[in-house]
Backbone bond lengths (Angstrom), bond angles and torsions (degrees), N, CA, C in turn:
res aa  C-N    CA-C-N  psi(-1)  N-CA   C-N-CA  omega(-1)  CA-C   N-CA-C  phi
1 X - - - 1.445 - - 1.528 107.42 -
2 X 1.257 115.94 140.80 1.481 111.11 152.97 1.184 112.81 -147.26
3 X 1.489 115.86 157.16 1.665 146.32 157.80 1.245 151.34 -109.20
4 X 1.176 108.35 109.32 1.612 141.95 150.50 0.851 156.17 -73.05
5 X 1.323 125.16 122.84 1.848 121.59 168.86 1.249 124.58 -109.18
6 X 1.372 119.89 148.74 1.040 110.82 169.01 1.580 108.85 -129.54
7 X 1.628 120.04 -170.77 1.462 122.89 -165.33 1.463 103.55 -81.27
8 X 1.237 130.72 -13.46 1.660 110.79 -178.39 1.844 95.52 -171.14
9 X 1.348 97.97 176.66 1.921 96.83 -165.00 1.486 89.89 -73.77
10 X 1.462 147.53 -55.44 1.299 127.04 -166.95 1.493 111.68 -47.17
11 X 1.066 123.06 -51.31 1.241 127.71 -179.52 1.684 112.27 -40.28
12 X 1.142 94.73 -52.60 1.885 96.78 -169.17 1.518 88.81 -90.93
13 X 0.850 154.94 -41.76 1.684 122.65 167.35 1.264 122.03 -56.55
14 X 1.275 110.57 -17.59 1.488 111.40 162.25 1.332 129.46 -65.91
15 X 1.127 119.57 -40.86 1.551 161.07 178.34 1.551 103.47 -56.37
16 X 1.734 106.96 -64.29 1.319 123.10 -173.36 1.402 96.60 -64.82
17 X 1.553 131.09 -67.64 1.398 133.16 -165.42 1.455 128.62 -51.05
18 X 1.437 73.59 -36.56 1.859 89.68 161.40 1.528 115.71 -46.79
19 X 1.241 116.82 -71.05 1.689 145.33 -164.47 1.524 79.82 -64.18
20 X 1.384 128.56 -89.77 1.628 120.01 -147.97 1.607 107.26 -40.52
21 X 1.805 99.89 -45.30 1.735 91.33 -158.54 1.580 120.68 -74.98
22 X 1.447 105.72 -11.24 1.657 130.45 153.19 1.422 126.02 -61.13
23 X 1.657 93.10 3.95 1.762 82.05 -162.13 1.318 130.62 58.40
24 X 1.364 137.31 -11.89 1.285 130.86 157.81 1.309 134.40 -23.23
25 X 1.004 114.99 -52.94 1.609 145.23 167.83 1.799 125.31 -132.09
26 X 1.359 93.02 137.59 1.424 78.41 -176.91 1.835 133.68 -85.83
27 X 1.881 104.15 -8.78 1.197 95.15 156.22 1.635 81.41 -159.39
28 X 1.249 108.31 177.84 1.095 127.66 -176.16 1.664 123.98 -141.20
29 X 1.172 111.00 127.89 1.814 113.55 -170.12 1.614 101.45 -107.23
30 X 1.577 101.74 152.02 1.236 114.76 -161.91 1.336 95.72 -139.08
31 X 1.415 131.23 140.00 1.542 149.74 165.98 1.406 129.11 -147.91
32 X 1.135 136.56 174.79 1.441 143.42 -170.89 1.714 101.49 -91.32
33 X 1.052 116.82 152.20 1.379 123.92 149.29 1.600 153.85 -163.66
34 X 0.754 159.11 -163.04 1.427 126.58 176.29 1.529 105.54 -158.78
35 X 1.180 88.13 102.70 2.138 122.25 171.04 1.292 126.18 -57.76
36 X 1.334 116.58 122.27 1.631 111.80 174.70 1.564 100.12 -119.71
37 X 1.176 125.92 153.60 1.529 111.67 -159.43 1.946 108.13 -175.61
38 X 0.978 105.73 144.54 1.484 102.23 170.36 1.631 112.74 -96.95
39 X 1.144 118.65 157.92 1.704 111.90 -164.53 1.635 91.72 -169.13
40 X 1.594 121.19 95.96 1.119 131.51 171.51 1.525 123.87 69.34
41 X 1.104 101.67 21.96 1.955 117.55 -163.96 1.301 115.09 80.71
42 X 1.270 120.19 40.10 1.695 131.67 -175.92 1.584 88.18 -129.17
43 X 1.296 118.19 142.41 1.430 132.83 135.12 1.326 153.35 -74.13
44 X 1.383 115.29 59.73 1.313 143.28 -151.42 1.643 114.78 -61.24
45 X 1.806 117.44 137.79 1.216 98.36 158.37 1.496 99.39 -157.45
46 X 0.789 74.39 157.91 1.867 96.01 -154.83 1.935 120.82 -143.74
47 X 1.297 103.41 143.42 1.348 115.90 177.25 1.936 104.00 -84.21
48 X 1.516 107.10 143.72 1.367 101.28 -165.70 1.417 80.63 -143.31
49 X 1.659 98.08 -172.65 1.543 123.64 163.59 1.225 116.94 -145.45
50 X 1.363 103.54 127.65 2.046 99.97 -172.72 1.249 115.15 -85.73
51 X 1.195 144.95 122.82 1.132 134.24 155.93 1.460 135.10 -94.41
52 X 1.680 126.70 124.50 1.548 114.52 -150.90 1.708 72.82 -116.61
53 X 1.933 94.17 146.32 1.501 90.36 166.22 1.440 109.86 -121.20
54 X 1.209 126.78 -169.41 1.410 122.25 -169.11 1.612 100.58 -133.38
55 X 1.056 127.35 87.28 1.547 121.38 165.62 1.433 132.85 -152.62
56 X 1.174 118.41 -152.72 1.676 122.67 -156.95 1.744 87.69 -86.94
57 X 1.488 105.61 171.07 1.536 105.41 -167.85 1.850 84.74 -93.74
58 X 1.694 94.47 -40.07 1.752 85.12 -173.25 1.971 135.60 -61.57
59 X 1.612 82.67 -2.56 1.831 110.41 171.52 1.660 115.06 -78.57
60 X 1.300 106.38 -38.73 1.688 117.16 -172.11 1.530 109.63 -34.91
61 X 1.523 121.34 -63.08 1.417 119.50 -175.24 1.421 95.75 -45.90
62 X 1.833 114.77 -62.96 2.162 96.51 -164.55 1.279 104.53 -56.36
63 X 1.406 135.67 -7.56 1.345 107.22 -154.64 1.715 83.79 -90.86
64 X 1.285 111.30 -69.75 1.614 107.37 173.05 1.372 122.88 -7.18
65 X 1.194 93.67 -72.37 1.877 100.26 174.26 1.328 115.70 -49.31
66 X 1.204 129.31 -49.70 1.651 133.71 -172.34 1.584 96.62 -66.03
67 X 1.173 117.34 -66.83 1.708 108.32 -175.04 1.543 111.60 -59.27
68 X 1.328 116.98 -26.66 1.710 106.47 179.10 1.518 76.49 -69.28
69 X 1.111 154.31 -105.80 1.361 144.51 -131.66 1.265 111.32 -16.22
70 X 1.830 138.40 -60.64 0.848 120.55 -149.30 1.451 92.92 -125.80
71 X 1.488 134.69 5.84 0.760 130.54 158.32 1.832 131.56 -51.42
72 X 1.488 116.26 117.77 1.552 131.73 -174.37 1.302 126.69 -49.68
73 X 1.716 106.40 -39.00 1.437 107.89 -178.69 1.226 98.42 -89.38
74 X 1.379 109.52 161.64 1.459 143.10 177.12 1.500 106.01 -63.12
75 X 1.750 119.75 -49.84 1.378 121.63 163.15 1.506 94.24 -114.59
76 X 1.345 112.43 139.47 1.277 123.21 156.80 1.345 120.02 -101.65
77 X 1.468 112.71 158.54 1.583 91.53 164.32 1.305 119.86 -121.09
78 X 1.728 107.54 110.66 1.336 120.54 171.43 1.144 130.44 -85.02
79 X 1.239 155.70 92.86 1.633 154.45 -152.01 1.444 97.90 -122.57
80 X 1.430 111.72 150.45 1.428 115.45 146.79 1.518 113.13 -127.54
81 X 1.175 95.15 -176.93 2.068 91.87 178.02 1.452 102.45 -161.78
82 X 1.014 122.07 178.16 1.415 117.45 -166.83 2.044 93.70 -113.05
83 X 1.831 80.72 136.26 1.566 85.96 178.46 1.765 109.85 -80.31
84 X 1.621 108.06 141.65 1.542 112.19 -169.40 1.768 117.20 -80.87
85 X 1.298 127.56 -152.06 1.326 101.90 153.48 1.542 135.24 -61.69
86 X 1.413 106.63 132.44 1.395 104.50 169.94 1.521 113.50 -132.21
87 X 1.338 102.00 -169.25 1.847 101.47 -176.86 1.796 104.50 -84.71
88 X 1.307 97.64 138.37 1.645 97.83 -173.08 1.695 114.45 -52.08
89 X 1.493 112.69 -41.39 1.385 119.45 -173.14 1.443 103.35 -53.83
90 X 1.147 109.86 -17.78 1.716 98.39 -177.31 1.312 116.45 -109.02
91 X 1.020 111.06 -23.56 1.883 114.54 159.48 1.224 95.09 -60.03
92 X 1.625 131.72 -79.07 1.007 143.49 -177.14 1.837 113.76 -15.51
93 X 1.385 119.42 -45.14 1.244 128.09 -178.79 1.349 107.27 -99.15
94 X 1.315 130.98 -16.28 1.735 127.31 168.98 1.620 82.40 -71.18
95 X 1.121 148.28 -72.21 1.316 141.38 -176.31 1.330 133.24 -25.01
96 X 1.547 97.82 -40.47 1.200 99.82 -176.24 1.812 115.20 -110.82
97 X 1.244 92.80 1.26 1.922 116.31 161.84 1.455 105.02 -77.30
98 X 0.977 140.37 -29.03 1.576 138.16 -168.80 1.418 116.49 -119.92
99 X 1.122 124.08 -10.44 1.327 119.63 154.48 1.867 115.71 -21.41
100 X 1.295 97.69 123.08 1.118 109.64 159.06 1.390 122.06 -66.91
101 X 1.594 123.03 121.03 1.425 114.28 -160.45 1.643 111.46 -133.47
């Protein structure tokens, strides 16, 4: 799995569309949210959009790399984490969504 925000919803559907149609991930969820944050000795807060993606652990580096590409901020925040138990049919199909093809 990994997570992201970006500055507004075009942005992260951009972000997301990118990754799915790359196969990076096999889908990607998008929501509203609202950031409080430090940013150069400023106390920042800001409206965002999270984006969670769904994929292979051995994908994480391209995916990183592809969103720093077009990613806006200067730091973004890219995270991944490891997905916990889930139901096989759906691993099973993140698997077969990201195939390199």
């Amino acid at each position: 799995m990994a997570y992201v925000t970006a500055p507004d919803r075009e942005t992260a559907r951009s972000i997301a569309r990118l990754a799915v149609k790359r196969r990076l991930a096999a889908c990607a969820n998008i929501w509203p949210a609202e950031s409080t944050y430090w940013w150069k000795g400023t106390l920042e807060e800001a409206e965002e959009f999270v984006i969670v993606f769904k994929t292979r652990r051995s994908l994480i580096p391209k995916l990183i790399a592809a969103i720093r590409a077009v990613h806006p901020y200067e730091v973004p925040c890219i995270v991944s984490y490891p997905m916990g138990a889930a139901f096989p049919a759906f691993v099973d199909w993140i698997d077969a969504e990201t195939a390199q093809r």
